[in-house]
ROSE-4610 file (N, C-alpha, C; in Angstrom, 1 decimal, always signed):
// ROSE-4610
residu = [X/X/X/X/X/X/X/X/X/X/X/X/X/X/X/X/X/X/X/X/X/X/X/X/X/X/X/X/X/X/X/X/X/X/X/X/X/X/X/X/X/X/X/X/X/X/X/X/X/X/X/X/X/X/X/X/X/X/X/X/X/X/X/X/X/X/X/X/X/X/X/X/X/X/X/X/X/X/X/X/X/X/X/X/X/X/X/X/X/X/X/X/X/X/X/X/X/X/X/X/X/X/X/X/X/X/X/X/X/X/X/X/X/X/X/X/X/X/X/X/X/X/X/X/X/X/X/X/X/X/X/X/X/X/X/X/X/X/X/X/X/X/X/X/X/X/X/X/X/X/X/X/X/X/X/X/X/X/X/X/X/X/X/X/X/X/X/X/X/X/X/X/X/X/X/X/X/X/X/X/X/X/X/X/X/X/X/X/X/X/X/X/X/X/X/X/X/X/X/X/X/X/X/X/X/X/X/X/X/X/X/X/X/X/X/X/X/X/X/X/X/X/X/X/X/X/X/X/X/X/X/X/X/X/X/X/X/X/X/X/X/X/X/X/X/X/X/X/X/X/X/X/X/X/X/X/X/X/X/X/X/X/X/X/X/X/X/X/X/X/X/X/X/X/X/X/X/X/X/X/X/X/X/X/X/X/X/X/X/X/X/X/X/X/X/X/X/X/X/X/X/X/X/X/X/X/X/X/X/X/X/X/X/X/X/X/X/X/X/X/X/X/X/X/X/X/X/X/X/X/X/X/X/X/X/X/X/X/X/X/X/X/X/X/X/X/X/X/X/X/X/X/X/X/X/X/X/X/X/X/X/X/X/X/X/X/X/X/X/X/X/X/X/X/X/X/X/X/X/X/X/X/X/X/X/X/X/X/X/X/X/X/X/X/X/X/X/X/X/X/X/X/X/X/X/X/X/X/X/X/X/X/X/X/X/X/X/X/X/X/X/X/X/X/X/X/X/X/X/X/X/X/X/X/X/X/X/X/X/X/X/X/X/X/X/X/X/X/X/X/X/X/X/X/X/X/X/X/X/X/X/X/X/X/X/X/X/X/X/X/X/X/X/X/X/X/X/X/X/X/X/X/X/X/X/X/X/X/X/X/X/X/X/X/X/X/X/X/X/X/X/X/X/X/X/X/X/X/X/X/X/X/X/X/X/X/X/X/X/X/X/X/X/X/X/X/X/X/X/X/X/X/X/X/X/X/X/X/X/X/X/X/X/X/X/X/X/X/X/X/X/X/X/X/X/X/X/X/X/X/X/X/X/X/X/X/X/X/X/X/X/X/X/X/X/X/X/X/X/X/X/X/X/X/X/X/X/X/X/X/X/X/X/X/X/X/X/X/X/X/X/X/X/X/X/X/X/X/X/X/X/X/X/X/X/X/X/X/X/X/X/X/X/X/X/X/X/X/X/X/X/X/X/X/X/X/X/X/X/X/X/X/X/X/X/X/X/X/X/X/X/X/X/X/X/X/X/X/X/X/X/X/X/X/X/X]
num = [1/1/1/2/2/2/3/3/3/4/4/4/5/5/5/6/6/6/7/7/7/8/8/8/9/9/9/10/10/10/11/11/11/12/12/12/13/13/13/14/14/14/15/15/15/16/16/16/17/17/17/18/18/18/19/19/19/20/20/20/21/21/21/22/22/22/23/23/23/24/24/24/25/25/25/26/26/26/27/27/27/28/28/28/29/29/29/30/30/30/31/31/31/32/32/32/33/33/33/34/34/34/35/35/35/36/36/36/37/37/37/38/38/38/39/39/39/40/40/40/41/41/41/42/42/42/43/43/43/44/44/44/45/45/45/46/46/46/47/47/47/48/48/48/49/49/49/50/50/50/51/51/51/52/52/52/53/53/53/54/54/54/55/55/55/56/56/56/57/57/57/58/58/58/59/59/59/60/60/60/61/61/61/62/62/62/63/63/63/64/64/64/65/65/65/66/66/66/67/67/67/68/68/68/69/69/69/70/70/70/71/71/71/72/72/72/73/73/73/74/74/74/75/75/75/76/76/76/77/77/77/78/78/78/79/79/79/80/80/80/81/81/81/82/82/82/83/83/83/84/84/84/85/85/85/86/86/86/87/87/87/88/88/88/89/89/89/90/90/90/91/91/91/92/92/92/93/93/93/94/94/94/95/95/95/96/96/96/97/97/97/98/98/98/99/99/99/100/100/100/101/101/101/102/102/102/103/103/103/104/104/104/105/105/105/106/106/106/107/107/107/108/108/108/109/109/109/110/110/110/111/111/111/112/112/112/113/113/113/114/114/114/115/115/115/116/116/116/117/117/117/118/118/118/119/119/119/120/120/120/121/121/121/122/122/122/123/123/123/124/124/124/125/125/125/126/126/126/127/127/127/128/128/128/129/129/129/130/130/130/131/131/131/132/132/132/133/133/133/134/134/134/135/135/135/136/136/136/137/137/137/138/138/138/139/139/139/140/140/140/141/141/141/142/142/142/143/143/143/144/144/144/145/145/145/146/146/146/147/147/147/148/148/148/149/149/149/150/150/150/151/151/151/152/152/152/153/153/153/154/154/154/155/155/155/156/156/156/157/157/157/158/158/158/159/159/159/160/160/160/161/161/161/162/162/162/163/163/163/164/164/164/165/165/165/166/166/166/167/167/167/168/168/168/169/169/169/170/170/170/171/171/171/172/172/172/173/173/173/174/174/174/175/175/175/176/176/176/177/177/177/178/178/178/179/179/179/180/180/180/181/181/181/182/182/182/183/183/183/184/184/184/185/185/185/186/186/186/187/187/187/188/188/188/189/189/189/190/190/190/191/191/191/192/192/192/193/193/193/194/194/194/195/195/195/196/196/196/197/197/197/198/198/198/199/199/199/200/200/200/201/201/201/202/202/202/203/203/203/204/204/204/205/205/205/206/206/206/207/207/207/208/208/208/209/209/209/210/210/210/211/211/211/212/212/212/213/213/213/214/214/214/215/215/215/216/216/216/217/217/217/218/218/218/219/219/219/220/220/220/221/221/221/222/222/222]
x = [-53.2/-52.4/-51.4/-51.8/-50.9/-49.5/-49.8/-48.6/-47.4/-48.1/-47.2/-46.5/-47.1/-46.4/-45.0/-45.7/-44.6/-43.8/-43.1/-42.1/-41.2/-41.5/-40.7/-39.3/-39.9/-38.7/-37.7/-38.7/-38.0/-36.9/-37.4/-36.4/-35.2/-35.5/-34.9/-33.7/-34.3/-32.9/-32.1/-32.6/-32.0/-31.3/-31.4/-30.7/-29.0/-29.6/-28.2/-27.7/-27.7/-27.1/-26.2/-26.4/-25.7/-24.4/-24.8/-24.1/-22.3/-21.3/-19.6/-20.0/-19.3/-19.0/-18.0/-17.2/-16.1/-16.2/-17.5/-18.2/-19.2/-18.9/-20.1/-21.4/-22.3/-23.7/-23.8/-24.2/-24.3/-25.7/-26.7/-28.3/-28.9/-29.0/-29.5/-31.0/-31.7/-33.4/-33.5/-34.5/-35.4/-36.5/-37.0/-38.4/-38.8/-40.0/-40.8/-42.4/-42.8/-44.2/-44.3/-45.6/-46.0/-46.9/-47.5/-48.7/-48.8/-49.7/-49.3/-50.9/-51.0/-52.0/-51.9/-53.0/-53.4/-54.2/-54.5/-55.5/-55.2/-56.5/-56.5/-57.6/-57.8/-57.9/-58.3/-59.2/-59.2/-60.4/-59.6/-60.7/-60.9/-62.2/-62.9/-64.1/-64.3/-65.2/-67.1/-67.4/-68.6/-67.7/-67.1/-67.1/-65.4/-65.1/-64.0/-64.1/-63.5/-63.3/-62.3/-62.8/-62.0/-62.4/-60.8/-60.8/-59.4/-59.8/-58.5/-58.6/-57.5/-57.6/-56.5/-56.6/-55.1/-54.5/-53.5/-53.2/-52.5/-52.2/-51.1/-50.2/-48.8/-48.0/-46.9/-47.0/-46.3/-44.5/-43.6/-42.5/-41.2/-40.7/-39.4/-38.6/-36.9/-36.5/-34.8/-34.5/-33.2/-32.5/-30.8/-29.7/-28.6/-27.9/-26.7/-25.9/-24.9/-23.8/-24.3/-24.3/-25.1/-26.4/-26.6/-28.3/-29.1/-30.7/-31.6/-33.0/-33.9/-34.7/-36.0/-37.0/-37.9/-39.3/-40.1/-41.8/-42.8/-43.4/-44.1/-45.9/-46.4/-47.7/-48.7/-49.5/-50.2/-51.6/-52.1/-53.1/-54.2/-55.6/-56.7/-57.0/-56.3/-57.0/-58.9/-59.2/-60.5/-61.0/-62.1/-62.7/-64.0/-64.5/-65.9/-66.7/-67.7/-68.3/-69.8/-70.5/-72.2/-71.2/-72.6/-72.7/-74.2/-74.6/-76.0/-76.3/-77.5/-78.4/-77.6/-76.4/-76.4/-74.6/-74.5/-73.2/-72.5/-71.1/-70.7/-69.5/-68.0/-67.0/-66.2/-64.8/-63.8/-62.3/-62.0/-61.2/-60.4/-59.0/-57.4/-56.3/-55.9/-54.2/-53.1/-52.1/-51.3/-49.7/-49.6/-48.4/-47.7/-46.1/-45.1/-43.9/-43.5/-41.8/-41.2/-39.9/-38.6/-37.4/-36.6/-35.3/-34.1/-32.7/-32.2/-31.1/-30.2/-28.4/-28.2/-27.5/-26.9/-25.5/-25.1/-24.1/-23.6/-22.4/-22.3/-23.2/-23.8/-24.9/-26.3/-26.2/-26.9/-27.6/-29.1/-29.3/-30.4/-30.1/-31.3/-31.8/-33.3/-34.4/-35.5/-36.1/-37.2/-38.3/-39.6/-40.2/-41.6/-42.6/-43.8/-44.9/-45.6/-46.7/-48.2/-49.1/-50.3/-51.2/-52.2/-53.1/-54.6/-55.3/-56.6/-57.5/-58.5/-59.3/-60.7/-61.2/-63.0/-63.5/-64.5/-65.4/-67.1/-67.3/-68.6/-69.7/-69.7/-71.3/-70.7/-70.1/-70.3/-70.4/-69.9/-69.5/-68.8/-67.6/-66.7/-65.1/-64.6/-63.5/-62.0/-60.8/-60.0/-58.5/-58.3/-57.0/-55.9/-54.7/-53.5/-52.4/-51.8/-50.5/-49.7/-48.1/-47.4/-45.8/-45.7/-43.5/-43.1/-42.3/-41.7/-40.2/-39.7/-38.1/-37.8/-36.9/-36.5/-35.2/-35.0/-33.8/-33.6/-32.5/-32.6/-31.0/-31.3/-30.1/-30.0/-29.5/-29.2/-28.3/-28.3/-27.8/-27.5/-26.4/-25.9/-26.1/-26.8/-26.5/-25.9/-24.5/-24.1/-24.3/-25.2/-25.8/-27.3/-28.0/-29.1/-29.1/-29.8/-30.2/-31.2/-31.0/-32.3/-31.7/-33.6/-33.2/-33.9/-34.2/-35.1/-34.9/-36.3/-36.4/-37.0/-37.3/-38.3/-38.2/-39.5/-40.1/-41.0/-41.0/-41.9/-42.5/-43.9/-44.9/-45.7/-45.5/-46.5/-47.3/-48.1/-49.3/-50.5/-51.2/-52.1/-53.1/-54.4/-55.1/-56.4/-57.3/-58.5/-59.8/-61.1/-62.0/-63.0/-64.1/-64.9/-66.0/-67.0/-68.1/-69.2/-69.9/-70.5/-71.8/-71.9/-72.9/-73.0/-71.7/-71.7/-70.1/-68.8/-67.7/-67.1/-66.1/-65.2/-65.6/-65.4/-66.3/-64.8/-63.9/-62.9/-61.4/-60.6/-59.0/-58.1/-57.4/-56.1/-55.0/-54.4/-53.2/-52.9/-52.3/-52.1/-50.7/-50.2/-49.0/-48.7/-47.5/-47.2/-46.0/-45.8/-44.5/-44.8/-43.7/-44.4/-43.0/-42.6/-42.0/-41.9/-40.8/-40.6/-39.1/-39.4/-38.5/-38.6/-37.7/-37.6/-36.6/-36.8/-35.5/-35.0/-34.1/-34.4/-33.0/-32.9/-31.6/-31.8/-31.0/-31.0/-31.7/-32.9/-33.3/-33.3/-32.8/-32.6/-31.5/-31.7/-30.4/-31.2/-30.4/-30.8/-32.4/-32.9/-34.1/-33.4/-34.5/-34.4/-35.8/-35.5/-37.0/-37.1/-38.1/-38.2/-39.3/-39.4/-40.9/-40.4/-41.7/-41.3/-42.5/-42.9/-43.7/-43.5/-44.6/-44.8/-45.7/-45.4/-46.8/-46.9/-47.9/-48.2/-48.8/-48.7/-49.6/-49.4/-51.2/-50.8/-52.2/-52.2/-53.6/-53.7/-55.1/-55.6/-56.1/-56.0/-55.9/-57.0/-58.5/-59.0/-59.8/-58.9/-60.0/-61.1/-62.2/-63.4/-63.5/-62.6/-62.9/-61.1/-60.8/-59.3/-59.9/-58.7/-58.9/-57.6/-57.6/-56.3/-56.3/-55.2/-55.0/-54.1/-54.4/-53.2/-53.5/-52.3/-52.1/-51.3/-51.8/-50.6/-50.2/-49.0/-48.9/-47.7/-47.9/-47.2/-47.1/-46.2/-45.6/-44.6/-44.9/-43.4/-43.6/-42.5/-42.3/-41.1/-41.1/-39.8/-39.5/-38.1/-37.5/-36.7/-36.4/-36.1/-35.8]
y = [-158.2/-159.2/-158.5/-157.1/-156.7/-156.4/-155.8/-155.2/-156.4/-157.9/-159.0/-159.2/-159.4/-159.2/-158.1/-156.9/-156.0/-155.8/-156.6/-156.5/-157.5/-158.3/-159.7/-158.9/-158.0/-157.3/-156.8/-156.5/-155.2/-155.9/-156.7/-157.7/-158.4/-158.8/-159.3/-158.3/-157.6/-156.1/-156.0/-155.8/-155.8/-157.0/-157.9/-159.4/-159.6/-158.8/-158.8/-157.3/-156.4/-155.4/-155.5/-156.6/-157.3/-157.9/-158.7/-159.9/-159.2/-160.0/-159.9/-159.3/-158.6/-157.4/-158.1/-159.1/-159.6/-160.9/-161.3/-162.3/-162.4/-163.1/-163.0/-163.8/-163.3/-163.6/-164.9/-165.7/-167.1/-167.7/-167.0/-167.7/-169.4/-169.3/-171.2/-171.3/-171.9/-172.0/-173.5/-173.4/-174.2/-174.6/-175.0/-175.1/-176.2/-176.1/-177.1/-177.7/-179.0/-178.8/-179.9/-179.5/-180.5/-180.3/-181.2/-181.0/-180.5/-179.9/-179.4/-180.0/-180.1/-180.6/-179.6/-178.8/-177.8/-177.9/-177.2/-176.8/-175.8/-175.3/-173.5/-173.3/-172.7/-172.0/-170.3/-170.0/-168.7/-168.6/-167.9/-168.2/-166.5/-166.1/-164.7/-165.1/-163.5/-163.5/-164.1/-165.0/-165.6/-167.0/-167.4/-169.1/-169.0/-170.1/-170.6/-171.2/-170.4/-171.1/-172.0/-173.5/-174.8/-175.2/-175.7/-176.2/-177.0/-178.1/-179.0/-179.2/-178.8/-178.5/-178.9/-179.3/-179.8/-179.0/-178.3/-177.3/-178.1/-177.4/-177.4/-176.9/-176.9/-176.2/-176.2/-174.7/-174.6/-173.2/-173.9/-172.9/-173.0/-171.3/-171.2/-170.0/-170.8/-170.7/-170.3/-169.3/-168.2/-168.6/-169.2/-168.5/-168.4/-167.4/-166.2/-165.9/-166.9/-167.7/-167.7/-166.5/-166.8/-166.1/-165.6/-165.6/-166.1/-165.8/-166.6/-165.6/-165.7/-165.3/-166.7/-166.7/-167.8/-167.0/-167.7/-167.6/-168.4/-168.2/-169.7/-169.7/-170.7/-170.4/-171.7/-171.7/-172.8/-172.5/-173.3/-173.0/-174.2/-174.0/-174.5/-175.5/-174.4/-175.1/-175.0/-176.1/-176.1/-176.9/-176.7/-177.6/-177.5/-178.7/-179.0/-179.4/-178.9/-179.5/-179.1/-179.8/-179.5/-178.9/-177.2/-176.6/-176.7/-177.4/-177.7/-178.8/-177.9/-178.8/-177.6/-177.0/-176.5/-176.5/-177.0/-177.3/-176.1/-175.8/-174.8/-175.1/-173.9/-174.1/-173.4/-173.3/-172.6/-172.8/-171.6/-171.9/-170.6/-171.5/-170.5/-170.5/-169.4/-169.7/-168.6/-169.0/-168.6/-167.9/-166.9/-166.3/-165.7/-166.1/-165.6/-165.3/-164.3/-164.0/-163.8/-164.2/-164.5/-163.9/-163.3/-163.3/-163.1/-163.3/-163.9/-164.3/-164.5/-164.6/-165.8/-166.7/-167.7/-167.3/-167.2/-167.1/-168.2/-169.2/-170.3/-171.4/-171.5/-172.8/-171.3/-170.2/-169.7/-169.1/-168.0/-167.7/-166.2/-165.7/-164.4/-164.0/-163.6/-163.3/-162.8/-161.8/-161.1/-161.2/-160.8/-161.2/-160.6/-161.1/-160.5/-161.4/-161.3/-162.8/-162.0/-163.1/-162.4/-163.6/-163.5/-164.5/-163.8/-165.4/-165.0/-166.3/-165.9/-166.6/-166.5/-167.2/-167.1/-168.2/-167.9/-168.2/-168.0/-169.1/-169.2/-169.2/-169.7/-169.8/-168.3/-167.4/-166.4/-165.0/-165.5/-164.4/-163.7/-164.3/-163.4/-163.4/-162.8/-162.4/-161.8/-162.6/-162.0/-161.9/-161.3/-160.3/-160.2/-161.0/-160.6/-160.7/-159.5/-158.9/-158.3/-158.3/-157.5/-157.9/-157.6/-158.1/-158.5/-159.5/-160.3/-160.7/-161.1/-160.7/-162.0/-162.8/-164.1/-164.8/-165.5/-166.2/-167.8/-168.6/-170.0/-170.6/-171.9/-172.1/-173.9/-174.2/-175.8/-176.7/-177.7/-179.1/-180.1/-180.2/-180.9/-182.4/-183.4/-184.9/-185.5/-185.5/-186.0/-185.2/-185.7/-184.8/-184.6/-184.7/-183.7/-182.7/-182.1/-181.0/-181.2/-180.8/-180.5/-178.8/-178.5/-176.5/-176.4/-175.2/-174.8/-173.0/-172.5/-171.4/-170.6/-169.1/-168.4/-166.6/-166.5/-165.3/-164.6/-163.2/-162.3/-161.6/-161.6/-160.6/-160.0/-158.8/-157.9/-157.1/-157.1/-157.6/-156.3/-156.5/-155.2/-156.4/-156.4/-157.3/-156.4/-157.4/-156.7/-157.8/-157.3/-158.3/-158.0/-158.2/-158.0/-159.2/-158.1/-159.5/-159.1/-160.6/-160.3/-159.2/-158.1/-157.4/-156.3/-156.2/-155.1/-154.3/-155.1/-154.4/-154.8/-153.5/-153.5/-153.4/-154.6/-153.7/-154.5/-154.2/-154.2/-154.0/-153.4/-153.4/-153.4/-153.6/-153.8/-154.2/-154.7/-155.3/-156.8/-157.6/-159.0/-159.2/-159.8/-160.1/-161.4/-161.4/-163.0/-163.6/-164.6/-165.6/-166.7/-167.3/-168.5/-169.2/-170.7/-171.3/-172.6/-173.0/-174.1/-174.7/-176.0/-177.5/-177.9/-178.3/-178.9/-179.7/-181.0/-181.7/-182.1/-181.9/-182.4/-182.3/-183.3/-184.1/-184.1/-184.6/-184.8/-186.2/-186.3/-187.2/-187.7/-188.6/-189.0/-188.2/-188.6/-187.0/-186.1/-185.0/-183.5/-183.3/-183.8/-183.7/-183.5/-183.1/-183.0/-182.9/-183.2/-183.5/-182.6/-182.5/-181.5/-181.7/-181.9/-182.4/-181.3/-180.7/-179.7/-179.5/-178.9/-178.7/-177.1/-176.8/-174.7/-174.8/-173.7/-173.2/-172.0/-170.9/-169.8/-169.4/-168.9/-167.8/-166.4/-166.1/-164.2/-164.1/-163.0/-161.8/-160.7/-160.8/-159.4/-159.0/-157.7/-157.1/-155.5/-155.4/-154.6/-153.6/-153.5/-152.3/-153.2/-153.3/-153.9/-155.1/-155.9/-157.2/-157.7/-159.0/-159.3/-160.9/-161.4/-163.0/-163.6/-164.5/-165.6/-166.3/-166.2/-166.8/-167.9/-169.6/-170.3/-171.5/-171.4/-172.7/-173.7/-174.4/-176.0/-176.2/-176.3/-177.1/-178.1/-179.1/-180.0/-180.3/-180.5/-180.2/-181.5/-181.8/-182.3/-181.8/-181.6/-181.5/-182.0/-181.7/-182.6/-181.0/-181.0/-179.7/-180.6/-179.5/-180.3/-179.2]
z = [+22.5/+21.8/+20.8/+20.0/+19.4/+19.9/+21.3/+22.2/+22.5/+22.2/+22.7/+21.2/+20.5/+19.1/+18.3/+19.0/+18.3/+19.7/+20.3/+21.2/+20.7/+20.0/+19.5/+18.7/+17.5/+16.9/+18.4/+18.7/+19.4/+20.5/+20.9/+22.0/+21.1/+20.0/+18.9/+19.1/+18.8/+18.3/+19.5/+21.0/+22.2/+22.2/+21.9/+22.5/+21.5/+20.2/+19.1/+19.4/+19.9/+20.5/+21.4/+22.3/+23.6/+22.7/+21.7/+21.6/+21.3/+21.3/+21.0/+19.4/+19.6/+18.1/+17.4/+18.4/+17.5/+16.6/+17.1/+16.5/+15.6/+14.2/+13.4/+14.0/+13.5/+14.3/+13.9/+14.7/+14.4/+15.5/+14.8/+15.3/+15.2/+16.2/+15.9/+16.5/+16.0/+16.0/+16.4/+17.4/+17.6/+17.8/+17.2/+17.0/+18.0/+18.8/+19.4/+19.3/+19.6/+19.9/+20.9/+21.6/+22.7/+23.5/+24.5/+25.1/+26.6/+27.3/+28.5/+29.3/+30.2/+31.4/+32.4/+33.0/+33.7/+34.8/+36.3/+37.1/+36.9/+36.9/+37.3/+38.6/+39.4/+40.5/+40.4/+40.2/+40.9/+41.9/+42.8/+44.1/+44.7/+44.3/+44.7/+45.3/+45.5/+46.5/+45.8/+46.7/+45.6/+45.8/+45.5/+45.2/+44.8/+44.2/+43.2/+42.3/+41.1/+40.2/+39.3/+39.1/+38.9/+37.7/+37.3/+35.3/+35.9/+34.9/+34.3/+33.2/+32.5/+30.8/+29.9/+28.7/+28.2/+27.0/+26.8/+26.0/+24.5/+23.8/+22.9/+22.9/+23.4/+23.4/+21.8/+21.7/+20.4/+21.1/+20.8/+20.9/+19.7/+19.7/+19.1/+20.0/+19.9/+20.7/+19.8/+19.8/+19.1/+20.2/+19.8/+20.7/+20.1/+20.6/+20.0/+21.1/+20.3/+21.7/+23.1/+23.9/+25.7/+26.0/+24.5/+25.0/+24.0/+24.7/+24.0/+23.8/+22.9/+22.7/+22.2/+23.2/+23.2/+23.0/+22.2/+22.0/+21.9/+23.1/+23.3/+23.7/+23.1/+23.2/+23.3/+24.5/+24.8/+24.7/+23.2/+22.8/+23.0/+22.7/+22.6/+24.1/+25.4/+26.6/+26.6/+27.2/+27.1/+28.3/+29.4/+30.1/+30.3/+29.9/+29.6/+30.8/+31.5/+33.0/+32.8/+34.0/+34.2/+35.8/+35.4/+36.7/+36.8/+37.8/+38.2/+37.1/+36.5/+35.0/+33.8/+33.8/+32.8/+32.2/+31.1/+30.8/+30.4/+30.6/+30.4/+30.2/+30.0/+29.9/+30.4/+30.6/+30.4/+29.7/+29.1/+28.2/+28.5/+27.9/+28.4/+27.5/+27.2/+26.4/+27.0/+26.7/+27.1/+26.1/+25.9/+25.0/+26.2/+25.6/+26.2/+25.4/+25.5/+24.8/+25.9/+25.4/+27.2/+26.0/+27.2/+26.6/+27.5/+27.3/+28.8/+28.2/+29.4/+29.2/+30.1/+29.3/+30.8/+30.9/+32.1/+32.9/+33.6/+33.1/+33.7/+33.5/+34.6/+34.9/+35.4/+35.4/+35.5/+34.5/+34.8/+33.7/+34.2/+33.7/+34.1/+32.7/+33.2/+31.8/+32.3/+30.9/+31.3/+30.2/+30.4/+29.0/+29.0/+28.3/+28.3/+27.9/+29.1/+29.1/+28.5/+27.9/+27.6/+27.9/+28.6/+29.2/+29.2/+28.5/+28.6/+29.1/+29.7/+30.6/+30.1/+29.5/+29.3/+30.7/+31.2/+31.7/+31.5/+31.0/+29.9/+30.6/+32.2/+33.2/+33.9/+33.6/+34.4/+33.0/+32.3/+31.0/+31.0/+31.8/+31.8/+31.2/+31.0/+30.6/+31.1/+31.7/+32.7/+31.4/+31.6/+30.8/+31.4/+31.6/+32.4/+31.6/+31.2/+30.4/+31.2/+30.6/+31.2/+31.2/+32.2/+32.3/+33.3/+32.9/+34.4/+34.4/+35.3/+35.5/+36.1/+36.0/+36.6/+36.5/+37.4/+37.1/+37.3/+36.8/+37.0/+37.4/+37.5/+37.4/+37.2/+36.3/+36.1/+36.5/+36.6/+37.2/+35.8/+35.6/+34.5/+35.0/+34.1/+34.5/+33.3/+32.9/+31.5/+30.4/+29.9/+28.3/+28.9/+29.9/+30.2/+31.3/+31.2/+31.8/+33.2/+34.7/+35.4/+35.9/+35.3/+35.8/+36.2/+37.2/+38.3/+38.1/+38.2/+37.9/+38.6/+38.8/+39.7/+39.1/+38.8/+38.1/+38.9/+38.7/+39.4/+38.1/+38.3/+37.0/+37.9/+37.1/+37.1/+36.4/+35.9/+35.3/+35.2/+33.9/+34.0/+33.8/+34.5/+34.7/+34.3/+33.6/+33.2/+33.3/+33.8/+33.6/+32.6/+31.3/+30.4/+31.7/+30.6/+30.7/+29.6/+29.2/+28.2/+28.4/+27.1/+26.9/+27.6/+28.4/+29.6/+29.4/+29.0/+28.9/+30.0/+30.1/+31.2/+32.2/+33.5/+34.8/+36.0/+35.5/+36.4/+36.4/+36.7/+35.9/+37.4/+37.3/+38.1/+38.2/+39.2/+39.1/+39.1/+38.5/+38.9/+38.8/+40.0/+40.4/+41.3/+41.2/+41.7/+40.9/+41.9/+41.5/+40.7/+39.6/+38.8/+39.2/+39.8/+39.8/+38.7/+38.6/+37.4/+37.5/+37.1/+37.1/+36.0/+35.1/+34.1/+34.3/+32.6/+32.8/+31.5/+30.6/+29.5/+28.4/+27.5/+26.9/+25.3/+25.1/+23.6/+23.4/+21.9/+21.7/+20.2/+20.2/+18.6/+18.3/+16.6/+16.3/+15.9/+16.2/+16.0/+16.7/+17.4/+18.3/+20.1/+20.6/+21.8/+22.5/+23.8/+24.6/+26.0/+26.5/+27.7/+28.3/+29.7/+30.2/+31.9/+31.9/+33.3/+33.8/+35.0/+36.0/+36.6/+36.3/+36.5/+37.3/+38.7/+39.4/+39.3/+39.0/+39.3/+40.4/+41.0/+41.8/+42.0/+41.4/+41.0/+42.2/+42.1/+42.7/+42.3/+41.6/+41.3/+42.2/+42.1/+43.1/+42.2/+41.9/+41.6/+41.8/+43.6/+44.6/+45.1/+44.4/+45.0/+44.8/+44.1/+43.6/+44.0/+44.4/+44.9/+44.3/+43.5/+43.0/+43.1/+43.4/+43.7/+42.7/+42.0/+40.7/+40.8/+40.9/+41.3/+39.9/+39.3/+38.1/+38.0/+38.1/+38.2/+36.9/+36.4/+34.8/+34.7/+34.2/+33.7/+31.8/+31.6/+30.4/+29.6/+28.5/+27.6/+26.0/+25.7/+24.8/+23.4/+21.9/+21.7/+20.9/+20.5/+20.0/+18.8/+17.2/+16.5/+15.5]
């Protein structure tokens, strides 16, 4: 988690490096909150494992004239179930920093995701960090927005388990697709409700997991 943190300056500094010299800097913030609805899927060797879980989504979002710098984080997923006679859980969050130029109706961006995974009936622990590269492009309806997006990560992927440590590391990679749609609401508010799929694989020599996440999303910006 530290590593996702002290990149923020640092992207910060890259994004105002870029910007027109001949322009005084003129930063505009957005702040958001909202809720997100989840499946998760990872399917290894031994079984699959299944959660539907509901997050909090917290984001802020910098832009300086045609680019943007966003930080976003979906916290306190949780899903509560009986496996057999014994109750258990799984729980997930999600950090991401993005940063990125739109071009026209287009928009290219890169960023650094940090994802954690507890699984409480196995005691385990799955770790997927790293950088990803993507691009989008939007559909103007009036004063809203529909945009469609597509990202590649790749990922340092790690598994813990309780009382034992590390007993896996590798790669996790894959495409995350996303649709949004979203307008101005009220004054000085705005709203955003989108739909993301992931699918990664770790890939850790002896151990290979299919990592596949459904998410649905709204949120208000303000």
């Amino acid at each position: 988690m530290k590593y996702f943190w002290f990149s923020v300056p640092l992207l910060l500094i890259i994004s105002c490096a870029h910007a027109d010299d001949a322009q005084p800097p003129q930063w505009q913030f957005y702040p958001s909150v909202g809720l997100g609805w989840h499946k998760l899927e990872f399917k290894r060797p031994g079984g699959t494992l299944s959660a539907d879980y509901k997050t909090l989504n917290l984001g802020l979002t910098a832009t300086h004239g045609d680019y943007f710098v966003s930080v976003d984080g979906e916290w306190f997923g949780k899903s509560n179930f009986q496996n057999g006679v014994e109750f258990t859980s799984v729980e997930r969050e999600d950090q991401t920093l993005t940063i990125g130029k739109i071009i026209d109706q287009y928009s290219v961006f890169v960023g650094y995701t940090d994802a954690e995974t507890k699984d409480d009936f196995l005691g385990e622990f799955h770790f997927d960090r790293g950088y990803f590269i993507g691009a989008g492009y939007d559909f103007p309806f009036g004063v809203n927005v529909l945009g469609i997006s597509i990202a590649y990560a790749d990922l340092d992927g790690k598994i813990y388990e309780d009382e034992v440590g590390l007993i896996e590391t590798g790669d996790t990679q894959g495409l995350s697709y996303r649709i949004g749609y979203s307008g101005p609401f009220r004054k000085n508010m705005g709203y955003k409700v989108f739909a993301r799929y992931r699918s990664y694989e770790f890939d850790g020599g002896d151990v290979v997991t299919d990592k596949d996440i459904l998410s649905v999303g709204a949120s208000i910006s303000f």
